[in-house]
N, C-alpha and C positions, 0 to 999 in steps of 0.2 A: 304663202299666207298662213299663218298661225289660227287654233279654230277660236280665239277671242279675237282677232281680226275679224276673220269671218263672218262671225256673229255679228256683229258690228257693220261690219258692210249689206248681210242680209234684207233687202228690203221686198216690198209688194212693187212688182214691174206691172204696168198697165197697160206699156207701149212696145210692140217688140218689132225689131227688124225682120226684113225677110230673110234674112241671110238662113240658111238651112245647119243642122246641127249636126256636124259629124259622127259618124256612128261610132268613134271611137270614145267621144264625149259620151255621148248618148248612156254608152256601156259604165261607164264609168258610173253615171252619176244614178244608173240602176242598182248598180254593186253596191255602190252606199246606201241605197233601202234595204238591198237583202241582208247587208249585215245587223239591222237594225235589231237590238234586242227586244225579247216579246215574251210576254206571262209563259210559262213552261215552256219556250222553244218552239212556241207553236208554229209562226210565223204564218199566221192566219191571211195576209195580204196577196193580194194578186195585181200588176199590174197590166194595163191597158195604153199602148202605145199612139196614140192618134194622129196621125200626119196627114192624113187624106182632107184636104182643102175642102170639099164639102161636106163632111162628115163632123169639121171642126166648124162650119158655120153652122149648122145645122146643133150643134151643143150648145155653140154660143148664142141664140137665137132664143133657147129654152133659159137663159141663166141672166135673172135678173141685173144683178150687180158683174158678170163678166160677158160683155159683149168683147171684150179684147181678144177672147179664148180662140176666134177667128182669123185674128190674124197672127199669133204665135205660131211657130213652127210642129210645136206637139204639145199636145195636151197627153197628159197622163190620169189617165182615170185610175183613182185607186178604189179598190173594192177591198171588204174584209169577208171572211168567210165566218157567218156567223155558226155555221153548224160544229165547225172545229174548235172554236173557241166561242162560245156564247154570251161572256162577259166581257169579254177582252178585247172582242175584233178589231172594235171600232177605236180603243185606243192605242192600240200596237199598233194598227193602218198608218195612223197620224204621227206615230212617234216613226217612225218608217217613212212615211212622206216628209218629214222636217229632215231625218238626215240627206234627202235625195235635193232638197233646200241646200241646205249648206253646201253640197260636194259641188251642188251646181253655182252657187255664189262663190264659191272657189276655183271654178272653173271659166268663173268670167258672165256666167248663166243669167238671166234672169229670172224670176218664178214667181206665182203668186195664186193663192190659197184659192179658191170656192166654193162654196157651199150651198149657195141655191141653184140649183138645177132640179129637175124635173127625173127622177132617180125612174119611173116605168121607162119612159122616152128612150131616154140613155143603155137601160136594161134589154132595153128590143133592138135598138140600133146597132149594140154592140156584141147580143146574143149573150148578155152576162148569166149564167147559172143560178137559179133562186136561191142556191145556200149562199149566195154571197151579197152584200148590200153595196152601194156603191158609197164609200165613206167622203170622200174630196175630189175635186178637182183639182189639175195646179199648169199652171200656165207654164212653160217653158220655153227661151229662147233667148235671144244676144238683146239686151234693151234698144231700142229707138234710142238714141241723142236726142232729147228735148227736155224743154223743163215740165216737170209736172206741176201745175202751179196748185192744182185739187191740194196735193201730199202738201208741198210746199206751206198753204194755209191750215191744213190739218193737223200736219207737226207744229205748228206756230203754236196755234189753239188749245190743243191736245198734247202735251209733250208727254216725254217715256216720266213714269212716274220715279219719284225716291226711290230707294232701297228699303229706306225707314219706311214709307208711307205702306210696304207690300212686303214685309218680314218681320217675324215677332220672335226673341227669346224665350223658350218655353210655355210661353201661354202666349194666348191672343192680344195683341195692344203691349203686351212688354219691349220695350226698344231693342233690338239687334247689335247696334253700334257696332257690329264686326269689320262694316265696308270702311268705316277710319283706317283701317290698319291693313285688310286684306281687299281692294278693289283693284281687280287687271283690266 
């Protein structure tokens, strides 16, 4: 799969199998966060591996919008280390978690983002170190077979916007018109 494939295929999984993740996936789709590029090299991210069935209900349980995080195979707590990078952490983290998205949507993976959790909870539960903050969660594992009918209505509703409507030519509000010519 090619990464504008990829991209494209990428979605939020809400439902995931039990089927368990091979460690050799697993590794894989690690290695595509640590490559991830970061303000001076810092590479301020830590990851947090979760597999333990009551440790993952027990996160799920605190997270308003991912009660799913429970029944995924691993949850990945990414943390940034704010003390290494103070400006940066928490954008390198993310930019670090989205390649660990893609490798795993190439991988066959499902994934999907979080961000309300209850960051002390999570910090006690998992012994996380004060220089670091816990930036996302992200769900990982083989999707369920079913229909989503939520996304189904929500993309109906809501679809991906223009090009036009979310890019401007030198100033703000000037039209792009590049994707005529150049859209893969």
């Amino acid at each position: 799969m090619d990464v504008f494939e990829t991209i494209r295929k990428r979605k939020s999984v809400r439902s995931y199998a039990p089927t368990p993740i091979p460690e050799e996936v697993l590794v894989k789709v690690l290695e595509a966060a640590r490559l991830a590029p970061s303000a001076g090299n810092i590479q301020p991210w830590h990851f947090i591996v979760v597999r333990d069935e009551d440790k993952r209900a027990r996160i799920a349980k605190d997270c308003r919008y991912g009660r799913f995080l429970a029944e995924s195979p691993a949850v990945i707590v990414a943390c940034g280390d704010k003390k290494a990078s103070p400006s940066w952490y928490a954008i390198d983290t993310a930019v670090s978690l989205e390649h660990l998205a893609l490798a795993a949507t190439a991988l066959g993976l499902g994934t999907c983002w979080v961000g309300s959790f209850n960051q002390e909870d999570i910090r006690e539960m998992l012994k996380v170190p004060e220089k670091f903050e816990v930036v996302a969660l992200m769900a990982l594992g083989y999707p369920r077979k079913k229909i989503d009918l939520l996304a189904k209505i929500l993309h109906a509703v809501r679809p991906r916007k223009k090009l036009d409507d979310i890019v401007s030519l030198e100033i703000y509000g000037s039209k792009y018109g590049g994707h005529k010519h150049n859209n893969p």
